[in-house]
N, C-alpha and C positions, 0 to 999 in steps of 0.2 A: 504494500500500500504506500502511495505517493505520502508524504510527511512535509508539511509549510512550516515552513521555520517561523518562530513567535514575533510578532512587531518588534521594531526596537524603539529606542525612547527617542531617537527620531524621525521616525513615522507617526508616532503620538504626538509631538510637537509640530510638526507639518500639519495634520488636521488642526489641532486645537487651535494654532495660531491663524489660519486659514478660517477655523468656523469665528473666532473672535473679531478676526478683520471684518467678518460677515455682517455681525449683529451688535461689533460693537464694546461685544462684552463677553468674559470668558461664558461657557455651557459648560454643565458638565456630559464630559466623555467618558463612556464605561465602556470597557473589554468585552468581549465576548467571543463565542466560538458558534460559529454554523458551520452544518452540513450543506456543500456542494456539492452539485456534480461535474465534477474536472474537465471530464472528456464525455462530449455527446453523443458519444459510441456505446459507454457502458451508463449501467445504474447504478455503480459505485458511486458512494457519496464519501466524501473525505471531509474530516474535521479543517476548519479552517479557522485562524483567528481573526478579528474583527472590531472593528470601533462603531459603538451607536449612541446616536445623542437627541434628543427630540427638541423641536422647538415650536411654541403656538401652533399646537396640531396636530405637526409634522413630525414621521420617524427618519431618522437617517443611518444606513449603515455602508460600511465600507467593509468590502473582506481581502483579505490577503490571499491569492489562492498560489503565491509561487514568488520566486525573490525578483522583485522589480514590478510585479503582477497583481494588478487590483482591480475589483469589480464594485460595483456602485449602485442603488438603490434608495429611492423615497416612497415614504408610503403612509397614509391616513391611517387607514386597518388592513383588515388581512387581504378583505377581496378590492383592495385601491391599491395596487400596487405598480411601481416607475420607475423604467431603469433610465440612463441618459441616452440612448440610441448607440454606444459606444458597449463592445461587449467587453474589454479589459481596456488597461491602461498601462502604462511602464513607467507611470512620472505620477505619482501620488498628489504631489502638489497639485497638478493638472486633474485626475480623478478631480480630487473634493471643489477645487473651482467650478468645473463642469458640474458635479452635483449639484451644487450650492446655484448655480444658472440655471438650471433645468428647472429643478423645484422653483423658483422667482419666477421666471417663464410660466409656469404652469397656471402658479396663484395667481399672476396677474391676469391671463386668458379666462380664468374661471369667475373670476371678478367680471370682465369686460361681458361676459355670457351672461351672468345675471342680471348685470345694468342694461344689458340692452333688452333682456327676458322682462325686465319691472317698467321699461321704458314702454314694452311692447302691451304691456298687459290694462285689460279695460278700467 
């Protein structure tokens, strides 16, 4: 079985400093570990480590699936789920910017659909 080597304290600092530019203000950042599936050949899932942090709402995680190698996701609940349109990354810094745009991108389309939904409505 394929084995991801655990973050290091600066891939934690990359996020943290990167979600803090974001909003402003530090979040807290928790650890975690999900199950992937590495290769879309098999249905081996492989433990991966992981940084998730919520903010007004929003879930955010980041997983580690391999060294240089990150995958990205935002999500309201379970069945609201967004990746960035990117399936890995090799520049973490680049991962969480792109996350941290997508999710803003998103809110703000979902806004603009309701303004125009209450604008439209009798």
């Amino acid at each position: 079985m394929y084995k991801v080597t655990p973050l290091t304290d600066a891939e934690r600092w990359i996020v943290a400093d990167t979600v803090k530019q974001r909003y402003g203000q530090p979040l807290d950042i928790e650890e975690a570990e999900v199950e992937l599936r590495l290769d879309p050949h098999s249905s081996e899932l492989t433990p991966c480590p992981a940084l998730y942090w919520a903010h007004d709402g929003v879930n955010f995680i980041i997983s580690k699936v391999g060294d240089r190698r990150y995958r990205a996701q935002f999500f309201y609940r379970v069945h609201r789920q967004f990746g960035t349109g990117i399936d890995e990354f090799d520049d973490l810094s680049e991962c969480a910017v792109t996350l941290l745009q997508v999710q803003a991108d998103h809110a703000a389309q979902v806004r603009a659909e309701e303004e125009k939904a209450a604008q439209q409505a009798p």
